[in-house]
N, C-alpha and C positions, 0 to 999 in steps of 0.2 A: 504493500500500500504506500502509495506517494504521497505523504502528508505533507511537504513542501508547497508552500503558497498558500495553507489556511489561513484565513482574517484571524488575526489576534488584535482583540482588547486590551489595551494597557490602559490604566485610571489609577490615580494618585489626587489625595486633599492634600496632605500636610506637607509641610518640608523633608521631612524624612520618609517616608512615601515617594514623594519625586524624587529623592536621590538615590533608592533604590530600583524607582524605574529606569530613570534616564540612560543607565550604563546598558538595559536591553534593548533600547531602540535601533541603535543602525545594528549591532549582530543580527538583529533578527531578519531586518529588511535586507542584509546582505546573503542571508542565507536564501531570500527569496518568499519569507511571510508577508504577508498585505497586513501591514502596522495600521490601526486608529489608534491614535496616542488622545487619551483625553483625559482632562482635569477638572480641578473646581481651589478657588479662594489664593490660597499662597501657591500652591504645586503649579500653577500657571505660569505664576513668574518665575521659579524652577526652570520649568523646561524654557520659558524666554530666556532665560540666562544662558543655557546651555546650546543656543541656538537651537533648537526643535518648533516646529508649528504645531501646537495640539488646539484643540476645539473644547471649549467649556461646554463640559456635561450639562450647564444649566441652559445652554442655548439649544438642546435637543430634550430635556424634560420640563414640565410646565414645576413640577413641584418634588422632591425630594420624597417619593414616597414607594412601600412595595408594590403596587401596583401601576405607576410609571415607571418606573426603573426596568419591569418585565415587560412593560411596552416596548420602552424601548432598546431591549435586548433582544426582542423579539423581530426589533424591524431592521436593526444591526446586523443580526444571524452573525455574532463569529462563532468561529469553530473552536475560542479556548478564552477566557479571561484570565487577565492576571494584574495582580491592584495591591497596594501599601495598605499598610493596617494603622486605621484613623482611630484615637483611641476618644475621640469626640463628636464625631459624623459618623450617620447612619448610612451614606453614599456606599463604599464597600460592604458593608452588610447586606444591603437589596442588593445588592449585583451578586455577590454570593447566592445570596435566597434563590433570585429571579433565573440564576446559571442552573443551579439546582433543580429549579421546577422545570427548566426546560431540558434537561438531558446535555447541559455542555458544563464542561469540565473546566474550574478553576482554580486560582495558584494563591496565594497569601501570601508574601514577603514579610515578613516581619526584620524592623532596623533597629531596636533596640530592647536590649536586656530588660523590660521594666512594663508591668500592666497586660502581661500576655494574656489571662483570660478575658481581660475587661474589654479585648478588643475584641469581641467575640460573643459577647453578654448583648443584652436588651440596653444596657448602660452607658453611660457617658462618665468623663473623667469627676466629674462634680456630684455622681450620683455613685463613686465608691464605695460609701459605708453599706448599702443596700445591696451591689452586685457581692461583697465580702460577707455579708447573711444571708444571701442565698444566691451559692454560684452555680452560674449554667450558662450553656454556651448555644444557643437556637442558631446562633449565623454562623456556618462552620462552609469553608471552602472545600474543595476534594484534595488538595492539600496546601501543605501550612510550612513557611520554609523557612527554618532557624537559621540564625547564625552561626552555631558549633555545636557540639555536645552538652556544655553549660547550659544552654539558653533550652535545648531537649527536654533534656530534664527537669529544670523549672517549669517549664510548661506541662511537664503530665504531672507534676506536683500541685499540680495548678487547676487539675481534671480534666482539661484538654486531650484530646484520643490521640494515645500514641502511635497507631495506625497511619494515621495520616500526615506526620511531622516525617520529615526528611530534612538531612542536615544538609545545605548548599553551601553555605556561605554568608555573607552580606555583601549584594556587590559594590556599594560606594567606596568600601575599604581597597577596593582593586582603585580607583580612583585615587584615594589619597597615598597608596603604598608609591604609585607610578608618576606622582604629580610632581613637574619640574618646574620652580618657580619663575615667575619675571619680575624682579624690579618694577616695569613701568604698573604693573598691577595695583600698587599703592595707587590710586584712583583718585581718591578726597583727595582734594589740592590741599583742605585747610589743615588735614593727618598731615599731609608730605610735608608744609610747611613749620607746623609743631615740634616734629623730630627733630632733635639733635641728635650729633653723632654719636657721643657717649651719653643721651638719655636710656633708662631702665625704665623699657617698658610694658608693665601690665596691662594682659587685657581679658575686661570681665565680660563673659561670656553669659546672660541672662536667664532667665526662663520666665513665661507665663505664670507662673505659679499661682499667684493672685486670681488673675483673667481664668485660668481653667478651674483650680478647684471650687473658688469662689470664697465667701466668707469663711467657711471651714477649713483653708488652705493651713493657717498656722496653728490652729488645732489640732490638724490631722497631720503635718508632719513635724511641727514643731518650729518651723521657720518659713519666709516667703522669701523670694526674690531682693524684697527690699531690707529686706533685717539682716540680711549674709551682705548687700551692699553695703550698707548704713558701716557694718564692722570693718570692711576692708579698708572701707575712707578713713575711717578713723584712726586703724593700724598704721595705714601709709603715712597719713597725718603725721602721726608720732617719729613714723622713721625716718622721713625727710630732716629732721634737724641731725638727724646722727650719720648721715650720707651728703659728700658733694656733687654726686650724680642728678641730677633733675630725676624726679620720680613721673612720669607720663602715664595719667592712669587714660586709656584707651574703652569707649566702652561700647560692647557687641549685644543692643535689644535684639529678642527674639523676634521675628517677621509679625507673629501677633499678639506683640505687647505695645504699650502705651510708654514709652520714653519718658515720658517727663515725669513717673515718679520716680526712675533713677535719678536722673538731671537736678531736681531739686534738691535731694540729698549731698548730691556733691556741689552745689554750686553755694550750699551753705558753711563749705569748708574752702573760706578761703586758701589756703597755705595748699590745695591741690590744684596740678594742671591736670587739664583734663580734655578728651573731644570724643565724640560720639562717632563711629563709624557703620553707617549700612550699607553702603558700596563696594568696598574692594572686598573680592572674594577671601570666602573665610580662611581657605589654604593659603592664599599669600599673607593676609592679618597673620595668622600663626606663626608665620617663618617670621615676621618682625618683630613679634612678638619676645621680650624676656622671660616670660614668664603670664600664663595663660590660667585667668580663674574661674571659679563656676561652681555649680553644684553637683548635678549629678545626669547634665545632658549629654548626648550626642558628641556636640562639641570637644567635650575635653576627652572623651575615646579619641577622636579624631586628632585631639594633639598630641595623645602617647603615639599613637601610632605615626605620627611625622616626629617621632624622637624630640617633641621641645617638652619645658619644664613646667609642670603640671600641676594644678592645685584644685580641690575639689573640697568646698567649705558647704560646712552644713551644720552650721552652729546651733543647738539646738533642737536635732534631732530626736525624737522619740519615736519611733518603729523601725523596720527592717531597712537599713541603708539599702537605696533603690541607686548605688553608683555599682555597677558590675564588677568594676577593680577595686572597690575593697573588698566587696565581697570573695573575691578570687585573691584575695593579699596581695595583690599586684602593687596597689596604690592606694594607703590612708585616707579615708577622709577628714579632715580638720574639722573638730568637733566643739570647741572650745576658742574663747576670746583671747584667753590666757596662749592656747597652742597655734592659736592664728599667729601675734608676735610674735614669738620664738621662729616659726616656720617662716617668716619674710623676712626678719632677721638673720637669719641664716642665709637664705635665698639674695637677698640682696646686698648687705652688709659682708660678710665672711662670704659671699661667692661660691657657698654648697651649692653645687647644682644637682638634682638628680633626676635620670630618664629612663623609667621603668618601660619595662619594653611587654607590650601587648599583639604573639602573635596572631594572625586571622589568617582563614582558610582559603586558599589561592585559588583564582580560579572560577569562583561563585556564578558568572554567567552562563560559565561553558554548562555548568552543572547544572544551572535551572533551566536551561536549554534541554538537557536532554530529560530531564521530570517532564518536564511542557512536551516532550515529542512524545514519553511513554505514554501520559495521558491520553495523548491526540492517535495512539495507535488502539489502545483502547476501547476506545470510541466507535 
């Protein structure tokens, strides 16, 4: 059977969603599959980025529901879907359901260690406490593609069907292992202008946390976004008088968060420089970056894995640390005010540098590549 040239459905919302699409668009088309690459919210400007043309799924459904979505899967006809696992939209979920109902075979990419059932539940990020009393998994694809054997195993931990997990990879991680940078990538003229040459410079890599979990954010995990900022300004603060280096704190909002409740917090500490960066790609940010902070996203996997020096604060944590490298001992999370100074003192003062090294499984497309043909043989 010559399954070469079946329509494949690729769909991604989020930003990690689209960067585990984007590395199977031209393989597939060069293999000779008929690619619709479509999106919805941030995963659009993704693929704009990455130079690809996709079509927003909302301009081919009236409304976000399962019985649109089987419309128009239906008037689609591919022969396989395959989509990012939104852990806030219900978009991937009907298109599972709707693939389902109609006899074609679908993939789940999964890009991070963190909420594997939830993306799979009736739930949304903000409606956690409820999918954690009573978890179940109704939107299930015909299968689910981890990133290693770690991420396996939490997931049938999880009650996710081990049946249907297969370990691929993650393919963005092919993307940042082979990424050669350029200089002219510093983008923001007012970044390029800020730089000195011997400035040390941090850059605090965000998250939603507020925007997604909602009021229950610092409740539930004991910190937000803006309380782990509020302490590194204040750290820096302190260390700038004990260093003649310019301290350059750099700062990276998540695609859908709100800036300015970072901005305000720093813009209240005079004795910080500071500039807000959304343009220049996050791989060349990191390569200028001294020293790269954050909680427990995407991101800072992303900077072990380009070997720079890595900080994961989560001051105030009360449940199971949701960073995958400490969980794996790879890389501490700074859990305390007290170990925050100590650790940037070291780091910037005395010159410790250190870059634990996280490795990832090579190869990840070729591999979903050949899941997506077994499926499609199948069939």
């Amino acid at each position: 059977m010559n399954i070469r040239g079946g329509r494949i459905l690729l769909f991604a919302r989020d930003p990690g969603g689209a960067n585990t699409i984007i590395p199977l668009v031209q393989p597939l088309m060069e293999t000779g599959y008929d690619v619709r690459l479509y999106g919805k919210d941030v995963a659009l400007r993704r693929y704009a980025d990455a130079n690809f043309a996709a079509t927003d799924i909302m301009s081919a459904i009236s409304e976000i529901t399962p019985d649109e979505v089987e419309l128009f899967l239906r008037k689609l006809s591919p022969d396989i879907v395959i989509t990012g696992t939104s852990a806030d939209d219900k978009t991937e979920k009907y298109l599972w359901q709707a693939a389902g109902n109609l006899d074609i075979p679908s993939i789940a990419i999964m890009d991070q260690w963190v909420n594997y059932g939830l993306r799979f539940s009736e739930y949304g990020v903000s409606e956690i406490a409820k999918y954690i009393k009573e978890r179940s998994h109704p939107f299930l694809p015909s299968i689910i593609v981890a990133m290693d054997e770690y991420s396996r195993m939490e997931m049938i931990a999880e009650e996710l069907p081990a049946e249907r997990i297969v370990v691929c990879g993650q393919p963005y991680f092919e993307t940042i292992v082979t990424y050669i940078p350029e200089p002219s990538l510093l983008s923001d003229c007012n970044l390029c202008n800020m730089i000195g040459e011997d400035d040390f410079v941090i850059l605090y890599a965000s998250e939603p946390i507020t925007g997604t979990y909602g009021e229950q954010a610092s409740d539930f995990w004991g910190y937000t976004e803006k309380s782990v900022f509020a302490a590194l300004v204040r750290a820096l603060s302190a260390l700038q008088a004990e260093t003649s280096r310019r301290l350059l704190l750099v700062i990276r909002p998540h695609p859908k968060e709100d800036r300015e409740g970072l901005t305000d917090i720093v813009a209240s500490c005079p004795g910080i420089q500071w500039s807000v960066d959304t343009k220049t790609p996050s791989m060349a940010l990191m390569r200028r970056a001294d020293l790269v902070c954050g909680m427990s996203s995407m991101f800072l996997i992303e900077s072990v894995i380009m070997e720079r020096p890595t900080m994961s604060i989560q001051i105030g944590l009360k449940r199971e640390n949701p960073f995958i490298l400490d969980r794996r001992g790879i890389l501490a999370s700074v859990l305390s005010y007290e170990e925050l100074c100590i650790q940037l003192r070291r780091i910037i003062i005395n010159k410790e540098f250190s870059k634990p090294r996280f490795d990832v499984i090579s190869n990840p497309v070729e591999r979903i590549i050949s899941e997506m043909e077994k499926l499609l043989c199948q069939n």
